[in-house]
N, C-alpha and C positions, 0 to 999 in steps of 0.2 A: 713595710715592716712585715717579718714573717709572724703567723697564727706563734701562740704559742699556750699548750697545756700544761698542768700544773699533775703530778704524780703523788703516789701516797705518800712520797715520805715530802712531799712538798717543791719538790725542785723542778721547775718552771724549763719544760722542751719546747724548741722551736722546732718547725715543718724540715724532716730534711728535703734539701734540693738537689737534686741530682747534676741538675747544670750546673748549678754555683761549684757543687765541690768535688764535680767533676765525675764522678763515679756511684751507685744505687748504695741502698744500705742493705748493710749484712746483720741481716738480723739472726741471734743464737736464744731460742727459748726455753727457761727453766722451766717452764708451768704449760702441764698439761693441756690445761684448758685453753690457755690465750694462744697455745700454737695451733689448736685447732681456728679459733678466733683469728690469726693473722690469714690464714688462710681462707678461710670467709670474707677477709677484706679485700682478695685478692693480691696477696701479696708472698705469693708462691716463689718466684724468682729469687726473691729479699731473704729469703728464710736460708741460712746456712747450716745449723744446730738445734739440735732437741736433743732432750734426754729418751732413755727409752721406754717410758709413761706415756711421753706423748704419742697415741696409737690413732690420734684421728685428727683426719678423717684419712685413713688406712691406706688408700694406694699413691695418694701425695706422701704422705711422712716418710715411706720406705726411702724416696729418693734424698733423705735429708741425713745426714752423717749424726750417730751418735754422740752425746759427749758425757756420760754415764747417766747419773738417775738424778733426781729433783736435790739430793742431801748428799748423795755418793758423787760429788762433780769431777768429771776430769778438766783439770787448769788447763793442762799444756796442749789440748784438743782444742780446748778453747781458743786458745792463743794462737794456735795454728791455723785456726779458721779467719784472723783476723776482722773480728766483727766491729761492726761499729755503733750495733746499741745490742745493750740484754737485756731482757725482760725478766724477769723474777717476781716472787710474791711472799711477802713477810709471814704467812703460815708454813708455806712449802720447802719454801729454801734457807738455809743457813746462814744466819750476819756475815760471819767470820770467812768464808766460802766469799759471800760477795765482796766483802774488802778486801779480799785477795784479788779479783778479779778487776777490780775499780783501778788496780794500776796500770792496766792497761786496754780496758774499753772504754771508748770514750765517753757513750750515754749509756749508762743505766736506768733503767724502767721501773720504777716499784709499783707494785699495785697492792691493793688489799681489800676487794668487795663485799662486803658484808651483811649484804642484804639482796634480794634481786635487782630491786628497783638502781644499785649501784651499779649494772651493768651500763644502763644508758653511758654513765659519765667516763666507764673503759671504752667503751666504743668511743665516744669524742675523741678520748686522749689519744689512743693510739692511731682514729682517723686524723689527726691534727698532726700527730709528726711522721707517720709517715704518708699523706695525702690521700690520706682516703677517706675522705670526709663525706662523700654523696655515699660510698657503701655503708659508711659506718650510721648514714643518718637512714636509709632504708633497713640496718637491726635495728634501730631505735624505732622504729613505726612498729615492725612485727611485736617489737619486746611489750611496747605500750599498749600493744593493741590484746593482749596475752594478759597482763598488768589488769589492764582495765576490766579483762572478763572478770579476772580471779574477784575484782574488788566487786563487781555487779550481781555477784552471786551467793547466798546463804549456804553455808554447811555446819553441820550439828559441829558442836565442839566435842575434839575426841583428847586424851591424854593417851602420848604416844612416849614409848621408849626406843631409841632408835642405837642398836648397836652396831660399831664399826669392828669391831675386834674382839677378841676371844684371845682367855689362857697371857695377859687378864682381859675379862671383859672391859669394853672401854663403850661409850655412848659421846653425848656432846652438851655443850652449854647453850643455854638461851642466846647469847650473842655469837651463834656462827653466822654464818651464811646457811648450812642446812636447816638451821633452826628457823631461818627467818622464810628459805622457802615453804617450811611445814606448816608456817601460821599462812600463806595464802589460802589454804584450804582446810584453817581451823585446827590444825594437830598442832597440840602444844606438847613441846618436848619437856620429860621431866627425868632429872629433878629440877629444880626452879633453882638453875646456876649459873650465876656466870661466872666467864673466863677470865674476860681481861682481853687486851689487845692480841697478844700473845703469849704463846707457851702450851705447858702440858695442860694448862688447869683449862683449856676452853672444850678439852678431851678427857672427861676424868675416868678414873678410875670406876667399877662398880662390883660390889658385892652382894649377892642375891643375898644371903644372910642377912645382911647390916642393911637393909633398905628399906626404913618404915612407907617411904610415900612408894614404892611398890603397888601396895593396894589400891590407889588411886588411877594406876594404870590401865588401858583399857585396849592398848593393841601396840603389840610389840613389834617393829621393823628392823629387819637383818638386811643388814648393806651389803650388794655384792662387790663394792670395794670400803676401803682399802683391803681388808680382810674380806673374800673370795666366799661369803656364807654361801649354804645351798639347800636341798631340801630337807638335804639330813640332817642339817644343822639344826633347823625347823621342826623336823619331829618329833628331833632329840628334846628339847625344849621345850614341845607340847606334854610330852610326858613326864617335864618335871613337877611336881606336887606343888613347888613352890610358887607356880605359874598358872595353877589352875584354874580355868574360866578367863584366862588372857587370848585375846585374839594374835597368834602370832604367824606372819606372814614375811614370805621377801621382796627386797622392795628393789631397783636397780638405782645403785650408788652415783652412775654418773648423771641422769637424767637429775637428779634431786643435790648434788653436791657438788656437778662442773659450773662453774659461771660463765659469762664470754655466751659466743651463739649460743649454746648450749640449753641456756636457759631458754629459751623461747619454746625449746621441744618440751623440756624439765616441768615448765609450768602449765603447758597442756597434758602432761602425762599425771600430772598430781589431782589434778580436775577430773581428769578419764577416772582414778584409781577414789578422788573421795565420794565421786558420783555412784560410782559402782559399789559402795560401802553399804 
């Protein structure tokens, strides 16, 4: 009987076989992250499609044909590529977009990590259908072994505002994945919100104005994605009234917000930056 892992939205993949059905799989990736992640499985051959997010790791991805961006998809690129599984991810990609695609790939992939520590269980699934299960259990050592620093170690509690976008300002809820990497090293994200599974509400809205718990804030982090902040953004900001005596600094968006390998650098980098605090 072949392995078989179970995905976010619950639907249970078997190991593809290459001998049984005759030919490798063609794998097309919506999500940044995991295309970097199928890659670290070694699984470079297999990869057909990425959108044009997916930038790492940088001189593998060029040779991988576009198929537009995570929300913006081109179908019929798609289609053309003939794949036989797609990966996607319930924050990034669109329902509606994947039910169109569902009539003719044959596995789709859901994921939806929402904490670090869920990285282990991507790494299973995608080592289990597409055989890579000794790669996929060597991330699981580095990830654990990264996991277990964070948990071995004290850091002050800090209350962090962490923004992703501007014009509107936009931050995050308590139950992201960003959020849950900022508590390994103690920064609690505020306001004290959650999301929900999905949707806008897990990215809300913010108003300097209208923000009593503000004041409770103690260091402000500007993401250089998805919105590209920089230092100017930063100073601008230092010199608002509204923010005076906030620590506000920038933080790198992928290191703390990609999941997949990623996280194993992510969660060393958070460690370096709250040591250094």
């Amino acid at each position: 009987m072949q392995p078989r892992a179970v995905d976010a939205a619950g639907v249970a993949h078997e190991t593809w076989d290459a001998h049984a059905s005759g030919a490798h799989a063609r794998i097309v990736s919506l999500v940044p992250s995991i295309t970097e992640l199928l890659f670290a499985l070694g699984l470079d051959r297999q990869i057909v499609g990425r959108t044009g997010f997916c930038v790492h790791p940088r001189e593998q991805v060029r040779q991988v044909r576009k198929v537009g961006g995570t929300k913006a998809v081109n179908v019929d690129a798609i289609r053309a590529l003939r794949p036989t599984h797609l990966i996607v991810n319930i924050d990034e990609n669109e329902r509606d977009t994947v039910e169109l695609l569902r009539a003719f790939v044959p596995h789709i992939v859901v994921t939806h990590p929402q904490t670090p520590q869920d990285n282990l269980s991507l790494y299973a699934l995608l080592g289990v259908i597409f055989n890579r299960e000794q790669e996929a259990q060597r991330l699981s050592e580095a990830l654990e072994a990264r996991l277990h620093e964070a948990a071995s170690r004290a850091f002050p509690k800090q209350n962090v505002l962490y923004l992703i976008w501007r014009e509107p300002w936009m931050t995050v809820a308590r139950d992201t994945y960003i959020a849950a990497m900022l508590r390994l090293v103690n920064w609690q994200t505020l306001p004290d919100v959650k999301g929900g599974a999905s949707g806008a509400a897990r990215y809300p809205r913010l108003d300097f104005d209208h923000a009593p718990w503000l004041e409770g804030v103690d260091r402000i982090l500007l993401s250089s994605e998805p919105y590209r902040f920089t230092q100017t953004h930063c100073d601008a900001l230092k010199r608002d009234p509204r923010l005076a005596g906030k620590r506000i600094e920038l933080i790198d968006g992928e290191l703390v917000s990609w999941y997949g390998v990623r996280a194993i650098d992510g969660i060393a980098y958070l460690l370096g930056r709250a040591a250094a605090s």
